[in-house]
N, C-alpha and C positions, 0 to 999 in steps of 0.2 A: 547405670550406676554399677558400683563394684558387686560382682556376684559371690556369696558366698561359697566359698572353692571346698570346703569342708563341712564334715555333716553340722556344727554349732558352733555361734559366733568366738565361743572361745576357743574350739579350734582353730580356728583360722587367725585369732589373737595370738597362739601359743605356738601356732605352724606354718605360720603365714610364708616363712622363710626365716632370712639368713640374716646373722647380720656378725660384724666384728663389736670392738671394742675398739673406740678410735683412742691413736695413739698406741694401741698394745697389741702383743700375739694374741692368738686365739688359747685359750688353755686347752689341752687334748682331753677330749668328751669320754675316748677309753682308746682301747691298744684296735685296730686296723680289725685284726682277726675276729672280735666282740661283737661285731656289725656285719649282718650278713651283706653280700655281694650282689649286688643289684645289675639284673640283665635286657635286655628289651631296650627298644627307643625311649623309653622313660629314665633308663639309667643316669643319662647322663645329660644335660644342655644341649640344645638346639644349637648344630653349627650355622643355623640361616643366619641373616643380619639382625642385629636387636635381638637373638637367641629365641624368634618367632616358630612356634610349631610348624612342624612340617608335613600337614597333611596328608602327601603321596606317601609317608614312610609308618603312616598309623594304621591300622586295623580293627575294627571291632573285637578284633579274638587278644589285641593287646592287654585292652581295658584289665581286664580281672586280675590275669595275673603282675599288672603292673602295680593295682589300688594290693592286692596281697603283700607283696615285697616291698611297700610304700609304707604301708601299714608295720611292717615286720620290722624294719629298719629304723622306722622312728622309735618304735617299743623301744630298739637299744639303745637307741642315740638317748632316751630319756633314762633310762635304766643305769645307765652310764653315768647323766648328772645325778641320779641320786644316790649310787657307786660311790660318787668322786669323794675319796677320804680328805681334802682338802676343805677348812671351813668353807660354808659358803660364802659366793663375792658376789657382783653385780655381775662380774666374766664369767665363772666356773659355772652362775644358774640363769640368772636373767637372759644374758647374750647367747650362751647355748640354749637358751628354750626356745629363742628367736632363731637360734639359726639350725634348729633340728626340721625334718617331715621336709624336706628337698623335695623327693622323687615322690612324694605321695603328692606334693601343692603341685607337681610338674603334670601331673597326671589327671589328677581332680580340676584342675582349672580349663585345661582341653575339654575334659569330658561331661563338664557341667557346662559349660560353652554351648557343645553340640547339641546336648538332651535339650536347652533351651530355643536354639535358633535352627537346628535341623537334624531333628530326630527320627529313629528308625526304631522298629518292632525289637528290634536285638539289643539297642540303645535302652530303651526301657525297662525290659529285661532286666538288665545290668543294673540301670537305677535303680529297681524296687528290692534287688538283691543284696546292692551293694551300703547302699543307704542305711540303715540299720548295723549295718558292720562298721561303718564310718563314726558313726554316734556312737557304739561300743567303744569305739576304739577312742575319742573323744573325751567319754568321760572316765575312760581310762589314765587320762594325763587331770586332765583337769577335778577328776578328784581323786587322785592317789595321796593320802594321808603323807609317805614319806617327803613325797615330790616339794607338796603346798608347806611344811614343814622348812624345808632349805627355801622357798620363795619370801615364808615369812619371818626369816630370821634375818635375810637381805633388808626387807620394808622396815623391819622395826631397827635397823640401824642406820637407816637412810639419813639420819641426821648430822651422822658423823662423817658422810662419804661427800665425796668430791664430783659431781655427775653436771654434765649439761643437761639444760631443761630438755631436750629428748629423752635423755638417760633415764630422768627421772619421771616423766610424762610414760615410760617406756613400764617401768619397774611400779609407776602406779597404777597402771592397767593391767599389767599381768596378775597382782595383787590382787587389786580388787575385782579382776573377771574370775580367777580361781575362786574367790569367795561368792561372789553372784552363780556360779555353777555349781557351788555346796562345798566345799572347801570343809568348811566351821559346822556341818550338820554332823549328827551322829551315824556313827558305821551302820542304823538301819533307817535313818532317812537318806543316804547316801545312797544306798540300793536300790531304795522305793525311786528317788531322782532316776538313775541309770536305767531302770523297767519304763519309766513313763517317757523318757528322753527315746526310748528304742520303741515302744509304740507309735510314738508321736512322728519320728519319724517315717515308719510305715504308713499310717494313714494320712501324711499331710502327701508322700511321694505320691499315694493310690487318686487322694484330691484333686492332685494337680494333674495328673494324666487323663481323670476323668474329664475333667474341667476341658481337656483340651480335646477330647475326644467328643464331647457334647458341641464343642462349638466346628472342629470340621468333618465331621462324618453325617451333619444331619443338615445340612444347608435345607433352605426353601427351595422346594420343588413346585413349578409353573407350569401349566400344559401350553399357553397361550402366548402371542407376541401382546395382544391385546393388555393381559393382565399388566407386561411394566411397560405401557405408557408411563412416558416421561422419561424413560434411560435414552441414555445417547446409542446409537448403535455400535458402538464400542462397549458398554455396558452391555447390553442385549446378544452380542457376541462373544463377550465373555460367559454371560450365564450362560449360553448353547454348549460352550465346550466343559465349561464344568457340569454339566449336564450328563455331556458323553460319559467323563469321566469317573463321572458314579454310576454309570451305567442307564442311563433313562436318554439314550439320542433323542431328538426330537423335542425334549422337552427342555425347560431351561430352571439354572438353580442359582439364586442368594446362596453365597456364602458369609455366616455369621461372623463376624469380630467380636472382639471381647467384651465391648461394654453394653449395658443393655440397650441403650441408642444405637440405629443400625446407621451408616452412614446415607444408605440408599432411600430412606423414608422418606426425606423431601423433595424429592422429584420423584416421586411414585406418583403418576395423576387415579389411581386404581385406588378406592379406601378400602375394600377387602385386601387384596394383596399387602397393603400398609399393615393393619391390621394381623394379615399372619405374620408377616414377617417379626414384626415387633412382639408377639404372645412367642411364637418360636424362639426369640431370644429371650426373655424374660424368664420361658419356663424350661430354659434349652437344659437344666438340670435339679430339677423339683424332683424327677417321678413323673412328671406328666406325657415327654416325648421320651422314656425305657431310661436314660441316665440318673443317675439320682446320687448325688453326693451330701445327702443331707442324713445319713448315718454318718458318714465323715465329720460333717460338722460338729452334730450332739458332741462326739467321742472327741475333737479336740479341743473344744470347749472344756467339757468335764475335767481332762489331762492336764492341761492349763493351769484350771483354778484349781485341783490340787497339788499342783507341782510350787505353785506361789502359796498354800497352805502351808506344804512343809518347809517354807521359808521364814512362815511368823505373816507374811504379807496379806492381808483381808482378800485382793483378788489378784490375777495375771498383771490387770495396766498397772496398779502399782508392782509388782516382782519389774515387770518388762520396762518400764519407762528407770531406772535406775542411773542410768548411763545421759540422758536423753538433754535435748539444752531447755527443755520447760522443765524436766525431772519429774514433776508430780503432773498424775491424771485431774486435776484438781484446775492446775493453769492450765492444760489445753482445753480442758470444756467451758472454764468458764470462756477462753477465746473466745471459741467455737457459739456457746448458746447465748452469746450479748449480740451474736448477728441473727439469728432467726427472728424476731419480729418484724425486723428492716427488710427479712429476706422473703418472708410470708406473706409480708404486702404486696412485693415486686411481684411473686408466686400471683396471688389475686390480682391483679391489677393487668400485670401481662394477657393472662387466660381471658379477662373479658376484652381485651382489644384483639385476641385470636377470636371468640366469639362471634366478634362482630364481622372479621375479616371471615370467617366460615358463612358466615348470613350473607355478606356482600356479593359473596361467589357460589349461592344459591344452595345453600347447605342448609339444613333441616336438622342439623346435630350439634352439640356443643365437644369442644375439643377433649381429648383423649392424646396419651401419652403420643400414638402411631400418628395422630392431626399436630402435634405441636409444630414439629421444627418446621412441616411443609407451611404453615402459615407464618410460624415468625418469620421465615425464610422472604413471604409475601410483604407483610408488613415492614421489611427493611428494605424491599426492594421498593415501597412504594413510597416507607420515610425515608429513605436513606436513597436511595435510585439504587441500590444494591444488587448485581445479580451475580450470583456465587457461580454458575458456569463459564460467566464472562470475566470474571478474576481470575479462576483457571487456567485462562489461555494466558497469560503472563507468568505464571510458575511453572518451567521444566526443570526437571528433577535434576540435572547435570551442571543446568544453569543455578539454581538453588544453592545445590554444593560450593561450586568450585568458584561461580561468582556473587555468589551472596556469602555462605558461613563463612567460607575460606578466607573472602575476602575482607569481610567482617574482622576476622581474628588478625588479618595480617596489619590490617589498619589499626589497631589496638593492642597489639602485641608486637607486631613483626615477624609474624611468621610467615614462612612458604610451606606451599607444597607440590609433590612429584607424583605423579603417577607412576604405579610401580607395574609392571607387568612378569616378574621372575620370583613372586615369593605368594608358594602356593595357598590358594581358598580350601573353603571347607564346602564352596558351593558356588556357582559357574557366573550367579549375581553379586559373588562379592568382591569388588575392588580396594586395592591397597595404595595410600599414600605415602612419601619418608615425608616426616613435618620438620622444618627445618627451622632453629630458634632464628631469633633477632640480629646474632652473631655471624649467622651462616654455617653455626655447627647443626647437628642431625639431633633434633630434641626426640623423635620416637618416632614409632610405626604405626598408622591408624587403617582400619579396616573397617568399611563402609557395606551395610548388607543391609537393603530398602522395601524387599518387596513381601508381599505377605503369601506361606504356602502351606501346606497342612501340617508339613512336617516340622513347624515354627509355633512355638505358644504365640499368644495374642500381646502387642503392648509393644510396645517400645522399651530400649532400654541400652546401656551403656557397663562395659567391664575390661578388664585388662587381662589378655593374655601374658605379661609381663609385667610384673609389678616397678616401679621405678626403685633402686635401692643405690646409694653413694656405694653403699661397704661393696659391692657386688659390681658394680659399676654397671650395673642395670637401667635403662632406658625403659620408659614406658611402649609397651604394644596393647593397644587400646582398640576395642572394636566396638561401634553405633548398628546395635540393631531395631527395624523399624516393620511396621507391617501395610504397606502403602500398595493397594490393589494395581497388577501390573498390567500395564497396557497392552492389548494384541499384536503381537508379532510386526514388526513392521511401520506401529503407529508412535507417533511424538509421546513421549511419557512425561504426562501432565498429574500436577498435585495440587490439592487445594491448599487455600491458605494457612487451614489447622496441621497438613500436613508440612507445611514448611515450617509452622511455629516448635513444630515436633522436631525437625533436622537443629533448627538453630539450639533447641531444649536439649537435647541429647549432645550434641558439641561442646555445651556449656558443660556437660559433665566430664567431655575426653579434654577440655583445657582442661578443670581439675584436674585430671591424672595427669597431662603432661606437663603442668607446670611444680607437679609435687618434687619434691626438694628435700627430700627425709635420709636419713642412714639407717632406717629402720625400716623394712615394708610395712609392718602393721600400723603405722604411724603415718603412709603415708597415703598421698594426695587422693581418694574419696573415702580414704577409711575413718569418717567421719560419722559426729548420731545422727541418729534417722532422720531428726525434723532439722540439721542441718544442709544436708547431703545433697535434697533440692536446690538450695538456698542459688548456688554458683551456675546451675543449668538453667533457671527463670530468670536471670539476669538477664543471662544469654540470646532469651528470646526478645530483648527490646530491639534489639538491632535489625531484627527479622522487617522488623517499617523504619529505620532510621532515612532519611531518605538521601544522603550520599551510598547509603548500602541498595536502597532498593533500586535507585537506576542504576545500579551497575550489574544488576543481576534479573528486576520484574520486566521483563520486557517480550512482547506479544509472539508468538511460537511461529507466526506466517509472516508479518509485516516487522517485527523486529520493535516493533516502537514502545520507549519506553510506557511502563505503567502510570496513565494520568495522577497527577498529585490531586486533581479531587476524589478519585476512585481510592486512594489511600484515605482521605480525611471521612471519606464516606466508608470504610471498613473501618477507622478508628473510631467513629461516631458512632456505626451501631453495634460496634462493639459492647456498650453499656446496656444496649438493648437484649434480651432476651436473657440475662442473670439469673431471672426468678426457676429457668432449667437448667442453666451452665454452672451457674453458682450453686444451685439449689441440690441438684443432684450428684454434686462431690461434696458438700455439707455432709445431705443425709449419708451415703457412705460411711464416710468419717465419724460421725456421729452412734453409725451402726455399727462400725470397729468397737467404739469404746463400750458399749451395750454391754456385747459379746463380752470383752475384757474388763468390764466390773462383774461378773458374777462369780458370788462368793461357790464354793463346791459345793453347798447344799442345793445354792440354784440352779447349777450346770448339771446337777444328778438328776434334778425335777424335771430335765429336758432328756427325757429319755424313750421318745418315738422321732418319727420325721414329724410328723403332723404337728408337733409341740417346735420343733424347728420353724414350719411357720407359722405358728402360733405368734412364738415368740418374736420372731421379727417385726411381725403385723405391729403386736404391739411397741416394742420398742421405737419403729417408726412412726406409729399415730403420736406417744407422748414426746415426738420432737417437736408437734405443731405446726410443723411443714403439709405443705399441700402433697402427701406421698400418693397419692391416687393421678394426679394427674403429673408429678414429677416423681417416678421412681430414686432409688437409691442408683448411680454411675454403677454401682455390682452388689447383686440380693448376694446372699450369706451365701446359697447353692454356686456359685460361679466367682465367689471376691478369690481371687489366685495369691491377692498382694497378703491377706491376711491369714490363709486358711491352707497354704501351697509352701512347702519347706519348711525349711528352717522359720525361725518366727518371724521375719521378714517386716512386715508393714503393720506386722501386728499390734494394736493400742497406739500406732502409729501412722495411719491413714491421717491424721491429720494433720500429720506433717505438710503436706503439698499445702497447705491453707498457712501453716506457720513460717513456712518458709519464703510463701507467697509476702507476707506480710515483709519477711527481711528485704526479698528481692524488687517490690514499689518503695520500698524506703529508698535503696541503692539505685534506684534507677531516678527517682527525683535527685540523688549526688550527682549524679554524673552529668544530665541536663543542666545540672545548675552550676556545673563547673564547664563545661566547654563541649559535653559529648563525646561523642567519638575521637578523643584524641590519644597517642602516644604515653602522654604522661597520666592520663588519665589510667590506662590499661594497666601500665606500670603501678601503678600505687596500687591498682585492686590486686595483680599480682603479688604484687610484695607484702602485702596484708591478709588476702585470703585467700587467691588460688595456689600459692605452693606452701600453706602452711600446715595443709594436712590435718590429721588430729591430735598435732601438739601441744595443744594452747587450749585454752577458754573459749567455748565459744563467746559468751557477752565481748569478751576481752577483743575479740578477732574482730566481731564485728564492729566495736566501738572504735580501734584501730582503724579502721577504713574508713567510718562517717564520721569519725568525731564525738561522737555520743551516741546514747543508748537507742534503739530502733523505738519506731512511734509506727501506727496501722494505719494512720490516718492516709496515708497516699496510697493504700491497698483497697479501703472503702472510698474512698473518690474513683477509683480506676473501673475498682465495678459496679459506679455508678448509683452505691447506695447512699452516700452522702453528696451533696452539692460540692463542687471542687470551688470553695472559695472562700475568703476569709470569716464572713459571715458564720458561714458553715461551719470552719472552723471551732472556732467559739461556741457554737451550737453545741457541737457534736462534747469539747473538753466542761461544756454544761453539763448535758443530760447527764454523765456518769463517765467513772474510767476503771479499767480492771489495772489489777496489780499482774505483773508477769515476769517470773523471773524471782531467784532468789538477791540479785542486785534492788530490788523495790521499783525500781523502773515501772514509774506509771505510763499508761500509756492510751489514750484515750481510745473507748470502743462504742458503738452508739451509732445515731441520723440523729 
């Protein structure tokens, strides 16, 4: 997904780039000499193809002084529009405020790239330095009294001007983000914002460094071959050398991922080894193994909810959800908690048929978070004949790409793609493609980087090196980064099937961006709200089993044959099985976003030790009802990065992935039920939702594409907590339906 390129989203609204005024000149912002002269590789445009950075020509020693003179040059470039003795227009302010901050977004969008997907000691550095001077500089535009003045003397005669719905989509955003950043508060709430905004950014950067420094500097250290029975000797030989490499030869080491689920835990046949590995993650930043990010918490907590104080707002989710397509904290809980009953049974009902599978297999104990997956694991392999090593061998990572996504996309869009081998990485695993439209013209540059290293935060994730813009005649350069454990030297690199759901999930996000179609960059293709933004990459993933896609890509790594279509209907089948922790432990999550982001500032002051941090969690998760003992939250509050790590990111918004989920089972029953994978199919979602950016409505976007207002009911079928059938139907628009949505749009939610 698109990465914030500047310290706060309304920087990046306000400096995103560049844009004209179609149809006119540009009006001159000020005289040449007014604007300092910008030096370094940052000065100017990338002469690669698609204006792609050019790594061999960057330096760490670039960074500073280019985010300096980036910073310095926009100060005049806005100082300028507020200079300009000419009334203000929609030209002279809105389009130069769009088209100020060049060589700072040229610079920040490289360098937040890197700190994310391959960072170094010096990198960081720089981040924890420059981050707080970013946010200065930020709320130095977005609340200068003069500035928001000429913005809102534009908006309030918007009614007599002439604009295309971008213009005007364009000029309602700049509007209303200056006023969401304080615009309209008074000259000492506006300072107290600018103090908390530069805190907040310090301690979310220190969060997130910790966060990542917890999960690769402390892997699980093993003396024994003995302790991981059940790793393949490709697993077993990886842990040796990461072993070396922290210095314990001889011995062997887990390396943690980011969620608290490890992926190694079901094929550990060791239940101590299980056991540590899983308390290791869980408590990889409490305090308990030397990291401890739960001073960071209290303190952005607190910052938070009084930064949505001096707004009038009771707490953060209502200040943060303002922009959002539920808009009020109100519709996504109530979403979110009409599933926990449905989901608390599945939670109980699961656990005793793992019970009984630990008793079968002479087990003396009842399951625990470290016993779940290895026995669901068992239990689908014994209802479903499912076995997850032997699906394996049908997913290679190059076959995945080029003839599964690729192919995927070309089948539904028309696109190609090229291997590029002459436009340089930022690191010796990443490959570049040109993607070429339906036409045969060169739609943009995609950059593919899969494997997981220390020098890489956790997760997966998608952003643009290039933002697409008409005015600029910009093309998207779009990079998928993933963290897929790499195979030893010399051996086939194989992924499992979450990880290919993850390639196809993250693709879904780079056609967003290259299908976007804007003359604005801040407008365009994933500059989208938060619980949108998923919507077009979960799509994406249905094709990942379509089965014209999967025999052209699942096909066995020695013998070639394709992937059995019952081994497909038996992964679809027990697919619905084990929800009660799939489901269960991105609820709680989400559920625990919003906890955090309802507390008013008297609450978030009351939390004023670590101890009261989990205090407060414990509780928060017992009053969700969920079974949190034996299914954790996907990330405790010490380790969530999506909420608690920059800018405010996923914050009051973890629940997106569940809302989004919701649009993306509706969309995926349209498309079944018009023909699948076809041409005209691809077309229509194209022309409706992938190049339309954030210029529209979201209800509006979406209703465009299905025809009518979204319904959950194919999102609770899918995961299995309703019966998928008419009966059930009726059932389910019995029991109860929530309202969602300011359109009134009912929508049934319930079993």
């Amino acid at each position: 997904m698109k990465a914030q390129i500047l310290a706060t989203a309304a920087l990046a609204a306000l400096a995103a780039g560049c844009t004209t005024t179609p149809g006119g000149e540009i009006e001159t912002m000020a005289e040449a000499n007014e604007v300092p002269q910008a030096t370094g590789y940052f000065a100017s445009e990338s002469t690669l193809p698609f204006k792609a950075p050019d790594f061999t020509k960057i330096s760490e020693d670039d960074y500073m002084p280019a985010f300096e003179q980036g910073m310095a040059i926009h100060q005049a470039e806005i100082q300028a529009i507020i200079d300009n003795p000419a009334p203000p227009t929609f030209e002279n302010t809105i389009v130069a405020l769009e088209r100020s901050g060049r060589m700072l977004g040229r610079v920040a969008t490289v360098f937040f790239a890197l700190t994310g997907s391959n960072t170094t000691d010096r990198l960081d550095e720089i981040n924890t330095e420059i981050s707080p001077k970013l946010t200065a500089h930020s709320d130095s535009i977005t609340l200068n009294p003069e500035l928001f003045a000429r913005v809102k003397a534009v908006y309030d005669n918007r009614a007599a001007m002439t604009m295309t719905p971008e213009d005007a989509k364009l000029l309602e955003d700049t509007y209303e983000g200056m006023v969401h950043a304080g615009a309209m508060l008074t000259d000492a709430q506006r300072e107290r914002v600018k103090q908390i905004n530069t805190q907040l950014s310090e301690v979310t950067t220190e969060f997130g460094q910790t966060v990542r420094s917890a999960m690769s500097d402390q892997p699980l250290i093993v003396d024994t071959r003995e302790e991981l029975a059940g790793l393949s000797e490709a697993d077993i030989k990886a842990a040796a050398e990461l072993a070396a490499e922290k210095g314990q030869p001889g011995k062997f080491a887990l390396a943690l991922q980011n969620t608290t689920q490890q992926p190694l835990l079901p094929t550990l046949e060791n239940r101590a080894t299980r056991e540590k590995l899983f308390k290791l993650s869980y408590h990889r930043a409490d305090g308990q193994r030397g990291f401890d990010t739960r001073d960071q918490v209290r303190q952005i907590a607190a910052l938070r909810a009084e930064k949505a104080a001096l707004f009038g707002e009771p707490d953060w989710a209502t200040y943060a959800m303002w922009d959002r397509m539920a808009e009020k904290p109100e519709t996504a809980l109530n979403f979110m908690e009409q599933m926990v009953p449905a989901l608390a049974a599945t939670q109980r009902r699961e656990a005793a048929l793992l019970n009984t599978a630990i008793a079968a297999d002479g087990g003396d104990y009842e399951v625990q978070p470290w016993d779940w997956y290895r026995y669901a694991n068992k239990v689908k392999a014994e209802n479903f004949q499912l076995d997850e090593d032997a699906v394996m061998e049908y997913f290679q990572l190059d076959k995945v790409l080029e003839d599964g996504v690729f192919y995927a996309a070309n089948q539904l869009y028309g696109l190609n793609f090229e291997k590029r081998t002459d436009i340089p990485v930022y690191h010796p695993d990443v490959t570049t493609y040109t993607v070429f439209d339906r036409d045969g013209s060169e739609l943009g540059l995609f950059y593919f980087d899969p494997f997981q290293r220390p020098s890489k935060r956790g997760g997966a994730w998608m952003s643009n090196f290039v933002d697409q813009s008409d005015l600029w005649g910009n093309k998207p350069v779009i990079y998928n980064v993933l963290n897929i454990p790499k195979a030893p030297a010399g051996e086939v690199q194989l992924v499992s099937f979450d990880n290919v759901n993850t390639l196809f999930h993250e693709f879904g996000h780079a056609l967003h961006g290259f299908f976007a179609d804007q003359m604005y960059e801040s407008l365009s293709g994933t500059a989208t709200a938060r619980d949108f933004v998923e919507y077009p990459s979960q799509v994406n993933e249905m094709w990942a089993t379509y089965p014209s896609v999967l025999s052209n890509y699942a096909k066995h790594y020695e013998t070639g044959e394709t992937i059995p279509t019952e081994m497909i209907d038996r992964i679809e089948a027990a697919s619905k099985f084990n929800q009660g922790y799939d489901f269960g432990e991105v609820v709680a999550a989400a559920l625990l976003d919003m906890k955090w982001s309802a507390l008013s500032p008297a609450e978030a002051a009351a939390i004023d030790t670590p101890a009261k941090v989990d205090a407060f969690e414990r509780q928060a998760l017992e009053e969700l009802g969920l079974e949190i003992d034996l299914v954790p939250p996907r990330y405790r509050s010490s380790y969530f990065n999506h909420i608690f790590s920059g800018p405010a990111g996923y914050s009051a918004g973890y629940y997106s992935y569940l809302w989004t989920e919701m649009l993306d089972r509706d969309s995926r029953k349209w498309f079944l039920d018009n023909g699948g994978l076809t041409r005209e199919n691809g077309d229509h979602y194209r022309a409706t939702v992938l190049s339309r950016g954030g210029t529209m409505d979201y209800y509006q976007m979406f209703q465009n594409f299905m025809g009518r207002a979204p319904e959950v009911g194919p999102m609770l079928e899918a995961r299995g907590l309703i019966p998928g059938d008419e009966a059930a139907d009726s059932e389910v628009a019995d029991d109860g339906a929530a309202t969602i949505g300011d359109s009134g749009t009912t929508m049934p939610i319930g079993n």
